[in-house]
Wavefront OBJ file of the C-alpha trace (Angstrom):
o trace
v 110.364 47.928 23.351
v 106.390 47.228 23.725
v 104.621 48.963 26.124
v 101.753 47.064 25.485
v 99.226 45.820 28.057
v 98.339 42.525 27.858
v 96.641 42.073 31.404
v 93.223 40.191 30.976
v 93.193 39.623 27.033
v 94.469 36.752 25.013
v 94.813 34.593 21.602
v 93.485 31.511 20.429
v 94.764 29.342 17.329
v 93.204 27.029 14.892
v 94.662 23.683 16.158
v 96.207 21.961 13.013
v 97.590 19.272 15.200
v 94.414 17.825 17.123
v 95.262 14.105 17.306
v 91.989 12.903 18.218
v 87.948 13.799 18.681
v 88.140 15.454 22.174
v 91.325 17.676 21.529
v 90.481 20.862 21.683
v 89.731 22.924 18.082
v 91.957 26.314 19.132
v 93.972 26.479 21.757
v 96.341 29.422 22.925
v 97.122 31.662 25.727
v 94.990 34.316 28.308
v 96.468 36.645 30.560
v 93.616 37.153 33.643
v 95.000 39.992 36.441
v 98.541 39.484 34.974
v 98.619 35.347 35.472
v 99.132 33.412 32.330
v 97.008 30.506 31.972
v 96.155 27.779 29.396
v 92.795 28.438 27.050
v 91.069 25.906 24.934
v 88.372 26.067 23.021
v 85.997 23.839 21.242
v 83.433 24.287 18.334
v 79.736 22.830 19.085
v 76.275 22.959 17.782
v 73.426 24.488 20.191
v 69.946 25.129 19.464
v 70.721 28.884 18.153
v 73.454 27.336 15.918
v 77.294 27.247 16.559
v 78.982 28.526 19.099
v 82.662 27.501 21.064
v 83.493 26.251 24.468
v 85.902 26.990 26.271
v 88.233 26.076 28.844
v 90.942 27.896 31.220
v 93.400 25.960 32.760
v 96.530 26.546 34.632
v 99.750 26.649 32.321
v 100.808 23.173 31.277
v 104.549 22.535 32.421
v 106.576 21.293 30.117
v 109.160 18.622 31.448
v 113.301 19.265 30.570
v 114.664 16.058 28.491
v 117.504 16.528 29.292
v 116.455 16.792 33.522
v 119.487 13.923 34.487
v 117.946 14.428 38.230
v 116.460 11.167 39.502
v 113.213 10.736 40.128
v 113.390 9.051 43.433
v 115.669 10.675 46.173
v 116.537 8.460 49.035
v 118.123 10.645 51.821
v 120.103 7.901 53.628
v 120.824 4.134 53.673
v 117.748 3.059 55.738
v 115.604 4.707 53.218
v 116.907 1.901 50.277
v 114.290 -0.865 49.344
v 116.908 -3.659 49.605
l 1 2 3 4 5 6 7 8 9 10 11 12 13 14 15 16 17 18 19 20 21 22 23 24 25 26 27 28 29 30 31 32 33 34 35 36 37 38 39 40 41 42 43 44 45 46 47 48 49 50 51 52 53 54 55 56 57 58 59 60 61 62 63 64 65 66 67 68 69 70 71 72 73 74 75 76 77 78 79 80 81 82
């Protein structure tokens, strides 16, 4: 086992699967004060020559396929629309 400490450091990746001109050019993961979050980054030209932006972000959640819950709840029969 790792005893590694990953608090305020991260990774970003080349993104090979950016579907269009705004997606972001790496994206990847930051731990800040032991919170995971979202990072993005994106290469651009300045005066002084290239440099990347980026962004943090909260992490995205990913929604369960196979959820079967519905996605209106009505709690009794005066609540139904008909």
């Amino acid at each position: 086992m790792s005893n590694y400490d990953n608090t305020n450091s991260g990774v970003l990746f080349k993104n090979d699967k950016k579907g269009n001109q705004k997606a972001p050019d790496y994206k990847g993961k930051v731990n800040i004060e032991g919170k995971e979050k979202d990072i993005a980054g994106w290469i651009r030209e300045g005066k002084s020559g290239k440099f990347i932006s980026i962004k943090i972000s909260e992490m995205m959640k990913k929604d369960n396929v196979f959820d079967n819950k519905p996605k209106t709840v009505f709690d009794n029969k005066t609540d139904l629309p008909f």
